[in-house]
TORKOL-4160 file (C-alpha; in steps of 0.2 Angstrom, whole numbers, padded with zeros to 4 digits, m for minus):
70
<pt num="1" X="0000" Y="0000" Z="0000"/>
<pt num="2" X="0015" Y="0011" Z="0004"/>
<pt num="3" X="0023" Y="0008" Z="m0013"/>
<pt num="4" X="0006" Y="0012" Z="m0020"/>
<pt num="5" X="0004" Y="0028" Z="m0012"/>
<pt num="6" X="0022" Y="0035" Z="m0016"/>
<pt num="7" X="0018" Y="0030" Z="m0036"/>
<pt num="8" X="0004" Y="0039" Z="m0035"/>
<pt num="9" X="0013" Y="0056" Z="m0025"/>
<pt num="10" X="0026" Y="0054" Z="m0040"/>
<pt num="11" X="0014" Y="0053" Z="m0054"/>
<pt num="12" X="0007" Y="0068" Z="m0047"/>
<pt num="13" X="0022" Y="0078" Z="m0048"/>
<pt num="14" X="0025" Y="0073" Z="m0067"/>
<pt num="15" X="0009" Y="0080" Z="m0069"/>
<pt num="16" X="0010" Y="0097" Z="m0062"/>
<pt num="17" X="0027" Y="0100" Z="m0071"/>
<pt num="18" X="0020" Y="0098" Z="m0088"/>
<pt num="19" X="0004" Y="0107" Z="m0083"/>
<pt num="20" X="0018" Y="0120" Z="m0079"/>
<pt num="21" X="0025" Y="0117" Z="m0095"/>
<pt num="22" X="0011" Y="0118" Z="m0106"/>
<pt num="23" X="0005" Y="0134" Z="m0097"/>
<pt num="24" X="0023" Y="0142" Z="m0103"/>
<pt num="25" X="0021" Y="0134" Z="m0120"/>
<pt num="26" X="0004" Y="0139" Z="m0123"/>
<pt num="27" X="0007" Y="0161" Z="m0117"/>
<pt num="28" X="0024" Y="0157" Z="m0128"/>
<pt num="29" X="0010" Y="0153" Z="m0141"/>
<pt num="30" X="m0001" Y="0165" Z="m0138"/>
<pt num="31" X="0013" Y="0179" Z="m0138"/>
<pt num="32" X="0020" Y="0174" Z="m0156"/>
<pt num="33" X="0003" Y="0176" Z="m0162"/>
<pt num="34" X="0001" Y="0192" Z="m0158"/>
<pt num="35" X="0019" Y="0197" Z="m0162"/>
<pt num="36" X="0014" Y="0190" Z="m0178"/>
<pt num="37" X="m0005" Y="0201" Z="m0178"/>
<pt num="38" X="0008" Y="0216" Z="m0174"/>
<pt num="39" X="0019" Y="0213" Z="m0189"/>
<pt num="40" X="0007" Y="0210" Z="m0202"/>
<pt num="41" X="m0004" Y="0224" Z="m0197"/>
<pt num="42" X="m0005" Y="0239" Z="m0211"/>
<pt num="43" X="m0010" Y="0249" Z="m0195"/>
<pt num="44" X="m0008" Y="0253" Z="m0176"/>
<pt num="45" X="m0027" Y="0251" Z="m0170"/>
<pt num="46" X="m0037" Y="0249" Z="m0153"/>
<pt num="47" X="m0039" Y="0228" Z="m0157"/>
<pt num="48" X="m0019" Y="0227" Z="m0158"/>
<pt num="49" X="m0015" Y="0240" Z="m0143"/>
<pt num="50" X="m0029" Y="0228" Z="m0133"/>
<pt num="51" X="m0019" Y="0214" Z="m0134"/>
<pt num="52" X="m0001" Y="0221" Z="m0130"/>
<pt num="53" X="m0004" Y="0233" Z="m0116"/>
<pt num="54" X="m0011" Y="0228" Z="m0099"/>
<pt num="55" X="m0014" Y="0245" Z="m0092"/>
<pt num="56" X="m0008" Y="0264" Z="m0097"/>
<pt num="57" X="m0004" Y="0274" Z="m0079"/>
<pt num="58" X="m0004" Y="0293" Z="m0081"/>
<pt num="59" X="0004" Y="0304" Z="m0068"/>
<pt num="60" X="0001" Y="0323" Z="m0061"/>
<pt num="61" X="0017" Y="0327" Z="m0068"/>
<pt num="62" X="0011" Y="0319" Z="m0084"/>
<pt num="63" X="0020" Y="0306" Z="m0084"/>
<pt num="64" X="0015" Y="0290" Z="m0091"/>
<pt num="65" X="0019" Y="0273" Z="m0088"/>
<pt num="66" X="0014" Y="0256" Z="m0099"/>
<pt num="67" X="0012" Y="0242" Z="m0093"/>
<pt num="68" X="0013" Y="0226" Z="m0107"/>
<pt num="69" X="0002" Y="0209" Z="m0105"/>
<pt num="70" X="0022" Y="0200" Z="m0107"/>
């Protein structure tokens, strides 16, 4: 039963590292495609700024800081 339990506390390891790894692969993906939506794009709109920037933070002294989605 022991032997058992520590296959299974190991098969549940292996899992959770490629979840890990498939989240990494799949927001590598995910960032190739929109470099690629960047690239081919004639023109700078509010579609392609939606899915770089995160947020945009504007200052009293008007300053203004971008924060990107990568």
């Amino acid at each position: 039963m022991v032997i058992k339990k520590k296959v299974i506390v190991e098969k549940v390891k292996e899992i959770k590292l490629l979840e890990e790894k498939n989240k990494n692969r799949l927001l590598d993906e995910n960032l190739m495609k929109i470099l690629k939506d960047f690239k081919s794009a004639e023109k700078f709109d509010n579609e392609m700024m939606k899915k770089l920037i995160e947020r945009i933070e504007v200052y009293e002294d008007k300053t203004v800081k971008i924060i990107f989605k990568f």
